[in-house]
C-alpha positions in Angstrom: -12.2 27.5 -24.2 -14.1 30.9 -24.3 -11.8 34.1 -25.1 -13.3 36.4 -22.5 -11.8 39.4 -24.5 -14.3 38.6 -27.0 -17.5 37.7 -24.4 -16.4 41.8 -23.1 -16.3 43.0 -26.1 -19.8 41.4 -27.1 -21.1 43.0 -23.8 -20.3 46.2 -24.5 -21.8 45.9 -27.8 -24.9 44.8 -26.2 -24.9 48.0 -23.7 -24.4 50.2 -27.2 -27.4 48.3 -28.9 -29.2 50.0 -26.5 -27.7 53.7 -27.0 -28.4 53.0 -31.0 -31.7 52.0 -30.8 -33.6 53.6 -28.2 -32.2 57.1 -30.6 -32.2 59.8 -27.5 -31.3 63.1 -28.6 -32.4 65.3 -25.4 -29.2 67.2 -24.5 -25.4 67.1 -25.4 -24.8 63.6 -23.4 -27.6 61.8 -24.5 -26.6 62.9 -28.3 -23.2 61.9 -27.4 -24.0 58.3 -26.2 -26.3 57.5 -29.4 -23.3 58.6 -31.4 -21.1 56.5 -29.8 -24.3 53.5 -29.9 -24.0 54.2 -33.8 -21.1 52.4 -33.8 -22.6 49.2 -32.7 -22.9 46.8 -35.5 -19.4 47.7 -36.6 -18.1 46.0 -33.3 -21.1 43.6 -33.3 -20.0 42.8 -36.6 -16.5 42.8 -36.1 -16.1 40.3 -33.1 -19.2 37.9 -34.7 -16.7 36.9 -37.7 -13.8 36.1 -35.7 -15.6 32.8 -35.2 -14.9 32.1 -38.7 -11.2 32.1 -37.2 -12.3 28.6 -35.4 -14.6 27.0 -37.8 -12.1 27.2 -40.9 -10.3 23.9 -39.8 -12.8 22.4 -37.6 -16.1 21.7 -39.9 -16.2 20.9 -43.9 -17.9 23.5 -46.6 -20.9 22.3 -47.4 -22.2 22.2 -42.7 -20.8 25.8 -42.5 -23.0 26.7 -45.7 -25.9 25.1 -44.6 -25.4 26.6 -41.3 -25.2 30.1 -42.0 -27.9 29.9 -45.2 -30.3 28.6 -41.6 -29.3 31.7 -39.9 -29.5 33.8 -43.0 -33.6 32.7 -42.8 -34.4 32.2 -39.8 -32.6 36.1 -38.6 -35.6 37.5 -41.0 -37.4 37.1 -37.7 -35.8 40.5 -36.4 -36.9 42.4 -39.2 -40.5 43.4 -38.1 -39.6 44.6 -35.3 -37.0 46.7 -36.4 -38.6 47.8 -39.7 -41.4 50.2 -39.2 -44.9 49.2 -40.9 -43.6 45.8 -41.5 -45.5 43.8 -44.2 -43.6 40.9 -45.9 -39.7 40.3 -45.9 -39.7 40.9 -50.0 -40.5 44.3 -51.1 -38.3 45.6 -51.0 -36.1 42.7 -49.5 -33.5 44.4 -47.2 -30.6 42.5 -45.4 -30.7 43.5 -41.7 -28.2 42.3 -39.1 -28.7 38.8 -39.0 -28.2 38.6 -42.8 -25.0 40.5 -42.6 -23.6 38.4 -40.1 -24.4 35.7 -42.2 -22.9 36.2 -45.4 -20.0 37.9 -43.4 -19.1 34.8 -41.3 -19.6 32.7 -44.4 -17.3 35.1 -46.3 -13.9 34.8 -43.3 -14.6 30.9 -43.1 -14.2 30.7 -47.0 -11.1 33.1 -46.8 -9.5 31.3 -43.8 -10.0 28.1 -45.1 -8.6 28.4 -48.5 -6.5 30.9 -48.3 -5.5 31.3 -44.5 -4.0 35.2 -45.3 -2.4 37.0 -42.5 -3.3 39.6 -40.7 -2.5 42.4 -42.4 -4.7 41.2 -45.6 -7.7 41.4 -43.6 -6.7 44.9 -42.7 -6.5 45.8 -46.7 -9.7 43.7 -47.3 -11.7 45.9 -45.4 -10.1 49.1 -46.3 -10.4 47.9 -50.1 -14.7 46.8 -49.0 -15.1 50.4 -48.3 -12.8 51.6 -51.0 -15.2 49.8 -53.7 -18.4 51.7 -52.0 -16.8 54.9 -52.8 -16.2 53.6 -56.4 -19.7 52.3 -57.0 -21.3 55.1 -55.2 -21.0 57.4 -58.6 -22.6 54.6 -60.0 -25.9 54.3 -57.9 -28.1 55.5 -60.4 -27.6 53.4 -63.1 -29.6 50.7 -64.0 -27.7 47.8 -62.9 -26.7 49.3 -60.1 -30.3 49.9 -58.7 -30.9 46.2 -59.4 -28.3 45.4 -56.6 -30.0 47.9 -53.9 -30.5 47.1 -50.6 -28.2 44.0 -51.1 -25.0 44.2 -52.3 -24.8 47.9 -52.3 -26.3 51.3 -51.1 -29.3 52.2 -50.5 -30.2 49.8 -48.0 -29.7 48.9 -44.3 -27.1 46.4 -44.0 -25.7 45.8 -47.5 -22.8 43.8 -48.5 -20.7 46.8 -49.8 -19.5 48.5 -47.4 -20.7 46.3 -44.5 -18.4 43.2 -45.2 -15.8 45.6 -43.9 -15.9 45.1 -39.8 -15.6 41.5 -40.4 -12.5 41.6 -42.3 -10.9 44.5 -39.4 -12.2 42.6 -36.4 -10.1 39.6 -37.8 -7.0 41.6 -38.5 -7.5 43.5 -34.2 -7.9 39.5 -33.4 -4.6 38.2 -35.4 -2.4 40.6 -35.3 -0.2 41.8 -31.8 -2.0 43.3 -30.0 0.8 46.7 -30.1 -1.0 46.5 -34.1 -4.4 47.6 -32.9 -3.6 50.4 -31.2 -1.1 51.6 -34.5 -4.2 51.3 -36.4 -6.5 53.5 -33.6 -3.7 56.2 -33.7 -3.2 56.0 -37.9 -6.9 56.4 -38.2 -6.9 59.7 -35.7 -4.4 60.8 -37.7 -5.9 59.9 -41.2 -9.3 61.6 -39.6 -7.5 64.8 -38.8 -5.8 64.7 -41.9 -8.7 64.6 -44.0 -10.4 67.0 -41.8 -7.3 69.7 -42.6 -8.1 69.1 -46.2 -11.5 70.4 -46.4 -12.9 66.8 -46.2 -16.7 66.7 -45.0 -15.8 63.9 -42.2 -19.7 63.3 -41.5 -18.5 61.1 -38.6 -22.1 60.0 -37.8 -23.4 59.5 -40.9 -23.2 55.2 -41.0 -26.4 55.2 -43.5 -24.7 56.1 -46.9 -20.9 55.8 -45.1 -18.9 58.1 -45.0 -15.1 58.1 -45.0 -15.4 60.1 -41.3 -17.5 57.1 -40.3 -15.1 54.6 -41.5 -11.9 56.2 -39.9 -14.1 56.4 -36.6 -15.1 52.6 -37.1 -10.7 51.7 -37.1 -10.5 53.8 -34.5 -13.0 52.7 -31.9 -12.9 48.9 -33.2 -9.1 48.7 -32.7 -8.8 50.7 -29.7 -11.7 48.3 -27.8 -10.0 45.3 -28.7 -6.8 46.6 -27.7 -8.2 47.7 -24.0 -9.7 44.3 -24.2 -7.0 42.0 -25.1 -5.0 44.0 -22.2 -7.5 42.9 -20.0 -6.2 39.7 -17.3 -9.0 37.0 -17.3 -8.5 37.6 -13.6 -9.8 41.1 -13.9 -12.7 40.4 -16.7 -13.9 37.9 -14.7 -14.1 39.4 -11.3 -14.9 43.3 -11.5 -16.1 43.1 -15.2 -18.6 39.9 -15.1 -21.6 41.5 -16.0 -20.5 42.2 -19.3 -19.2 39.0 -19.6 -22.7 37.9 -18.6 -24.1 39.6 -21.7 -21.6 38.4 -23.8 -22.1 35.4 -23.4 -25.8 36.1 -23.8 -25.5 38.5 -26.6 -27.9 36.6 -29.4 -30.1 36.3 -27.0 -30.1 40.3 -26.4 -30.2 41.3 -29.3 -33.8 40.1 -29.7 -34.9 41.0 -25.8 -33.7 44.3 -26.0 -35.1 45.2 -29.6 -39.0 43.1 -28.7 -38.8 45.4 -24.8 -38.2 48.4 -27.2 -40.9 47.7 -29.2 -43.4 47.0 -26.4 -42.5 50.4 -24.8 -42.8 52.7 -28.3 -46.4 51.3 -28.7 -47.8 50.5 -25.3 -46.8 52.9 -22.8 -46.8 56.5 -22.0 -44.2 58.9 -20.6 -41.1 56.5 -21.3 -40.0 57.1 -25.0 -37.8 59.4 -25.6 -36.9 60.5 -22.0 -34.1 59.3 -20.0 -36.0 56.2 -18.0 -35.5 54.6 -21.6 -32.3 53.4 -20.5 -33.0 52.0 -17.1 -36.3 50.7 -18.7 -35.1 48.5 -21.2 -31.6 47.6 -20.0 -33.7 46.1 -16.3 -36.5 44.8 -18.7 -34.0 42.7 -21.5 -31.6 41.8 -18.6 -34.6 40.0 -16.4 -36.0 38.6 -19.7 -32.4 37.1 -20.5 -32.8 35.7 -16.7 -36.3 34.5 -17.1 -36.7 33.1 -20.4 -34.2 30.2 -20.7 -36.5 28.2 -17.5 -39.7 29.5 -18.7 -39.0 27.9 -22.3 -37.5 25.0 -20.0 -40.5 24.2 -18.5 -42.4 24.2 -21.5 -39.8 21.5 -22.7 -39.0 23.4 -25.8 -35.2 22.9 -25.2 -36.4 19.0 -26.0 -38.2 19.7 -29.3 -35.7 22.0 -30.9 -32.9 19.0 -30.0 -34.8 17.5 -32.8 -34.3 18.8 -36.8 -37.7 18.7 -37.8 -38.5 21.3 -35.5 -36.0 23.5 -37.2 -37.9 23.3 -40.4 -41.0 23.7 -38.9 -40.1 26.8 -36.9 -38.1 28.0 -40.4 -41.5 27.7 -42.1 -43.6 29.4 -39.6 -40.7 32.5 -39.8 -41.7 32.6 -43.6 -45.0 31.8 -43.5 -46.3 33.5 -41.2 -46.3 37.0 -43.3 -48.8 35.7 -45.0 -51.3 34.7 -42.7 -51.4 37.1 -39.7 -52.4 41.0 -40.3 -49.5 43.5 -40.0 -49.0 44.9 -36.5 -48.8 43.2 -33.3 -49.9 40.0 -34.3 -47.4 39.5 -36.6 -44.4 41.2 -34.6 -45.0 39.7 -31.5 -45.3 35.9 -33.4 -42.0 36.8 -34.9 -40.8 38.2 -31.8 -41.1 34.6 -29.7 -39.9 32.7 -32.7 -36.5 34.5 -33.2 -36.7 33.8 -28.9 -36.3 30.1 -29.5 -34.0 30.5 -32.4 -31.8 33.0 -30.2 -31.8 30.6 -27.6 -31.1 27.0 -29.3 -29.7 28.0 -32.0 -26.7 26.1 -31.0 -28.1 22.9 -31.1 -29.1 23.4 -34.9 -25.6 24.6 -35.6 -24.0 21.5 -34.0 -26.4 19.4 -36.4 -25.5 20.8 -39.5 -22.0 22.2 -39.1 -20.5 18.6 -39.8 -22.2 18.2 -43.0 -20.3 16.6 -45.7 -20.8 16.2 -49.6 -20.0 13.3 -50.4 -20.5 11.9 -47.3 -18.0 10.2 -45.4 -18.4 6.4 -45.1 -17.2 4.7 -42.5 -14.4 2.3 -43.4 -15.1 -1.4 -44.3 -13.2 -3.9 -42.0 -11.3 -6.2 -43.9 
């Protein structure tokens, strides 16, 4: 059965993907609402690896590694549209969010699985994630280090160090009583303020090279949501809040609508960008697509091919092969743009193929 808290708190995420990309800095409110969208992937983030939570007993290694290693590929089909001038997925390579969530949900299954902490050890994982950033960050410049840019550390978009971090702190507002999260909002107000009495420069909105400000922020929001959340009756979410449970449920899904509709606005029309009908625009344009596209694709009876695994490779091939074939530009982003559709939409039936791998493979028992 589906946790609603988490279907709201992937809705709201969605509504903040919005705020984060569409970047509208007209007047104190609009500023105010893309700050508050920068905070997107760390909630994104943060409720996408508690399905670790469920997988750690339910599937064997070697199907949830395959899995996510499919995802990890096949989510390079985001990048050109959120990567200006894109060219090829290689130079530099950059993990983006579909990578992140990857490696992040691969990260908690391995953790829950053999180790099966509680709570509070994903709390001191993710403060000791972003600990290590502020270690290594003196280090940037040395040789080594630049060798594990845009990966593993800084600079890059959505790199291992610090980014691992919402994974671990969505599974410790998950676990732990619920009273916990909203200890850790108030603790991190205080540790903000704190910090800020000290002569600290907070830079709150600064989630590129991340600051402590944005990390306190990140507790704060992140532990306070889920705590409004988890309050929530399923009578309640249901009823008056269904929309966002709507685009919860949808939220995959969204995230490539709303970032192709962007896309399509910046470099086909006039008079939109940057003024507040950005909003309405995409939000009416990704919601109708999210209504449209599942019977369109229906009728087209590509629900019936992707049931098959062949077609998984084959699309897989086209993500990475088609870089090299089809000139920079629309061509290529819109190609990219319908092929992360059909992985958005089925990628559940490739996740129920694979997730029951085994190594060695089980045999059936011989009757004797």
């Amino acid at each position: 059965m589906r946790d609603p808290s988490l279907d709201l708190l992937k809705g709201i995420a969605c509504v903040m993907m919005v705020l984060a990309h569409t970047q509208l800095q007209l007047d104190l409110p609009s500023k105010a609402l893309t700050f508050l969208g920068s905070f997107t992937p760390i909630l994104f983030f943060a409720v996408s690896g508690i399905t670790a939570h469920f997988q750690a007993r339910k599937y064997p290694v070697v199907g949830i590694i395959v899995t996510y290693a499919m995802i990890f590929l096949l989510g390079l089909s985001f990048t050109p549209m959120a990567r200006e001038n894109f060219t090829n997925f290689w130079v530099p390579f950059d993990m983006d969010i579909l990578q992140i969530i990857a490696v992040g949900v691969l990260t908690l299954y391995l953790v829950q699985r053999f180790l099966n902490p509680s709570a509070w050890f994903h709390l001191g994982a993710a403060i000791g994630i972003f600990a290590l950033k502020l270690v290594t960050d003196p280090l940037r410049d040395t040789w080594w280090m630049a060798d594990l840019a845009y990966v593993f550390v800084e600079p890059g978009n959505f790199v291992i160090i610090p980014w691992l971090f919402p994974f671990f702190l969505g599974m410790f507002c998950y676990l732990a009583p619920n009273r916990h999260n909203l200890w850790l909002a108030g603790s991190a107000l205080l540790a903000m303020g704190a910090a800020w009495g000290a002569g600290v420069t907070l830079g709150i909105d600064n989630r590129w090279d991340m600051t402590i400000g944005y990390f306190l922020f990140s507790l704060f929001l992140t532990s306070l949501s889920f705590y409004i959340a988890r309050r929530w009756s399923a009578t309640f979410a249901t009823g008056v809040l269904a929309p966002l449970l709507w685009l919860g449920k949808s939220s995959f899904l969204f995230l490539y609508v709303h970032m192709g509709v962007i896309w399509l606005v910046r470099h086909y029309t006039e008079g939109i960008w940057g003024t507040y009908w950005i909003w309405p625009a995409v939000g009416a344009a990704s919601m109708l697509l999210i209504w449209v596209l599942p019977p369109l694709f229906g009728a087209l009876r590509i629900p019936a091919v992707m049931a098959r695994f062949p077609a998984w490779i084959l699309l897989l091939a086209l993500v990475l092969g088609t870089p090299l074939v089809l000139p920079a530009g629309a061509p290529l982003v819109l190609t990219q743009l319908v092929l992360g559709l059909i992985f958005s939409l089925y990628y559940a039936a490739l996740t129920q193929e694979l997730k029951g791998l085994a190594w060695p493979a089980v045999r059936p028992a011989q009757g004797g």
